[in-house]
N, C-alpha and C positions, 0 to 999 in steps of 0.2 A: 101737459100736452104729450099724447104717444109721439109712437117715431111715423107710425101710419101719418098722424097729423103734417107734422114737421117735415115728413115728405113730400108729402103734398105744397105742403106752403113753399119749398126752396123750388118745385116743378114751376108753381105758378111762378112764382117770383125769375127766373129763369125765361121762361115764356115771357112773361111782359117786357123785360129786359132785347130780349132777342126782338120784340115789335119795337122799343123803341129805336136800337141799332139801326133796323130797317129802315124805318120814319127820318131818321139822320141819313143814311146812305142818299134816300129819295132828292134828301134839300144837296147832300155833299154832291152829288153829280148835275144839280141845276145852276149852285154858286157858285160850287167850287172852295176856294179859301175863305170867300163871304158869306157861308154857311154860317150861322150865328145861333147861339142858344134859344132864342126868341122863335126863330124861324122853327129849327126844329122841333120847338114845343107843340106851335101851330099845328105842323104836322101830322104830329103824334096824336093831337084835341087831348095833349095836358095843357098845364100851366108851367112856366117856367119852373119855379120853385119844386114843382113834382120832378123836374129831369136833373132838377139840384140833388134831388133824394137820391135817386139812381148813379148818377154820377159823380157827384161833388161840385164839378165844375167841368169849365172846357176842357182844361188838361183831364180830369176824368175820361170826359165822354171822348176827349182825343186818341187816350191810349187804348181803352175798347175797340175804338174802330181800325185803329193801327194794327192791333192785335190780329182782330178780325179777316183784315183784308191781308197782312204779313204770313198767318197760318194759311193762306189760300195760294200767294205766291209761291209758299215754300212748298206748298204740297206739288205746283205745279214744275217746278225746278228741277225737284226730286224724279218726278215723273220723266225730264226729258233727259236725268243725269240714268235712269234705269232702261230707257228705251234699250232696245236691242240691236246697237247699230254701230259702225267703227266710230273711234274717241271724236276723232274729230268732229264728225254729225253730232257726235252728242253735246259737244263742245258747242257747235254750233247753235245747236237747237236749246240749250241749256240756254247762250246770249241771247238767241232771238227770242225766245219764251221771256222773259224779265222785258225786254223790249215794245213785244207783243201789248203786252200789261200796261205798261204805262199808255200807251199809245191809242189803246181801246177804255181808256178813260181818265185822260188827261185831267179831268175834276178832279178827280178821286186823291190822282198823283199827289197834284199841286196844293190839294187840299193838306196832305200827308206832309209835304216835301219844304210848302211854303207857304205855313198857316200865318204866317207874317202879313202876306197881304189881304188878309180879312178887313171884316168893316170894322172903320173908325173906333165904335164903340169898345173893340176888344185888340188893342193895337199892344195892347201889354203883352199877349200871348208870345211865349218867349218859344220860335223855331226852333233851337237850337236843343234846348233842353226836353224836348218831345220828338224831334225828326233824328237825332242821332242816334240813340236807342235801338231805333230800326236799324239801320244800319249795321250796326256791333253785333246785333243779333244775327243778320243775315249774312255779316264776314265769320261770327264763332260756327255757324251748322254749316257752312260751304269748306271751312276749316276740318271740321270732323268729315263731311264725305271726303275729304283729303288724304286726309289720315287711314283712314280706314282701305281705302283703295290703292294708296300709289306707296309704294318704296323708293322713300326721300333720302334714307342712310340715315348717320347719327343727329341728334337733335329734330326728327321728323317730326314731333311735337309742334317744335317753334314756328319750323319754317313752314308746317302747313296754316298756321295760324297766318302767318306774313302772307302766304298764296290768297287764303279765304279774304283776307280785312284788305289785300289789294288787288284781287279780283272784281271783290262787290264794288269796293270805290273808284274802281276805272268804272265798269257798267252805271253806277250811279253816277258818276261826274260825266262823262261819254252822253249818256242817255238824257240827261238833264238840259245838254249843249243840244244834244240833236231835236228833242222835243220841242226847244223854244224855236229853234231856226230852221230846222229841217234840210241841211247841205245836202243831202242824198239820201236815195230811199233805204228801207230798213235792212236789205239782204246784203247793201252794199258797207252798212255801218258794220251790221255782223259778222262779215266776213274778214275784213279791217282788222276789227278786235279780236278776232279768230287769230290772225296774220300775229299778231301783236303779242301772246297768248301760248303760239302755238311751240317754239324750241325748248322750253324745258317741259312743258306737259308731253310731248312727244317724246322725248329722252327718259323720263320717268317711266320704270317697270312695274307692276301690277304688285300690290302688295301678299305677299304667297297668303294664301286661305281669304283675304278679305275676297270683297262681291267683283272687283275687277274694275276696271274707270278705261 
């Protein structure tokens, strides 16, 4: 087989991948966490065992779409950590933007956050071992725009690591509580957590030559 071949075949291969993601998306925002491999089949007019090829299994097809939809939050994070605006806005609009996210599709979230409560048939799916991930990722790159922007002093390594992993987990614990119950609206949580947030971000100086924060 050429490489013209083999190029082609990883395109398609790629393509059909990218439809069956899609075809999951479609069930993930109708069930939510009871989005089930069956279902998703249907969807796609495979058969189950065709999305076994593709995936493996749920945790396969779980970390795809985690991926999927995690590289789309962080592009949009990133976007409100570069706006052109004083820290605080930005600060602000960086919480509301993850906020925003969950909230314009609560499926998706809860699919991601608590695949635990799916249907019966897949009750083995272990949360913890697939939802934490996300997280560790989304505290190490909030950790680097850290780093990179603010002059923490000595060990600024660490401590922007400790910022990133507990900033995400207040937003994620915070956002988890207000999603289910809803105590107040969203400008007034984000502001809250701005409050909460705001004395050592405000006290930190711009790191000389990085982008600024």
């Amino acid at each position: 087989m050429d490489t013209t071949q083999r190029t082609e075949q990883q395109r398609s291969a790629d393509r059909r991948r990218r439809e069956l993601l899609e075809a999951a998306d479609r069930v993930v925002l109708r069930d939510g966490p009871g989005a089930s491999m069956n279902a998703i089949a249907a969807e796609a007019g495979i058969t189950k065992p065709i999305l076994y090829r593709h995936f493996g299994d749920k945790g396969g097809l779980y970390a795809a779409l985690a991926k999927r939809h995690t590289d789309a939050l962080l592009d949009s994070l990133r976007a409100a950590l570069d706006a052109p605006a004083e820290r605080r806005e930005r600060v602000e609009a960086t919480l509301n933007t993850y906020l925003a996210a969950i909230e314009a599709r609560p499926q998706v979230y809860r699919f991601l956050m608590h695949p635990a409560e799916g249907s019966p048939s897949e009750q083995g799916f272990d949360v913890g071992k697939h939802s934490a991930p996300l997280l560790r990722r989304m505290g190490e790159e909030l950790a680097q725009v850290i780093e990179e922007r603010l002059d923490l002093g000595p060990g600024s390594h660490r401590l922007a690591r400790v910022w990133g992993h507990g900033i995400v987990g207040m937003m994620h614990a915070a956002g988890d509580w207000w999603l289910g119950e809803r105590p107040c609206d969203r400008a007034e949580l984000v502001r809250s957590l701005a409050d909460l947030l705001w004395g050592r971000l405000a006290a930190a100086g711009d790191k000389v030559g990085g982008p600024g924060f």
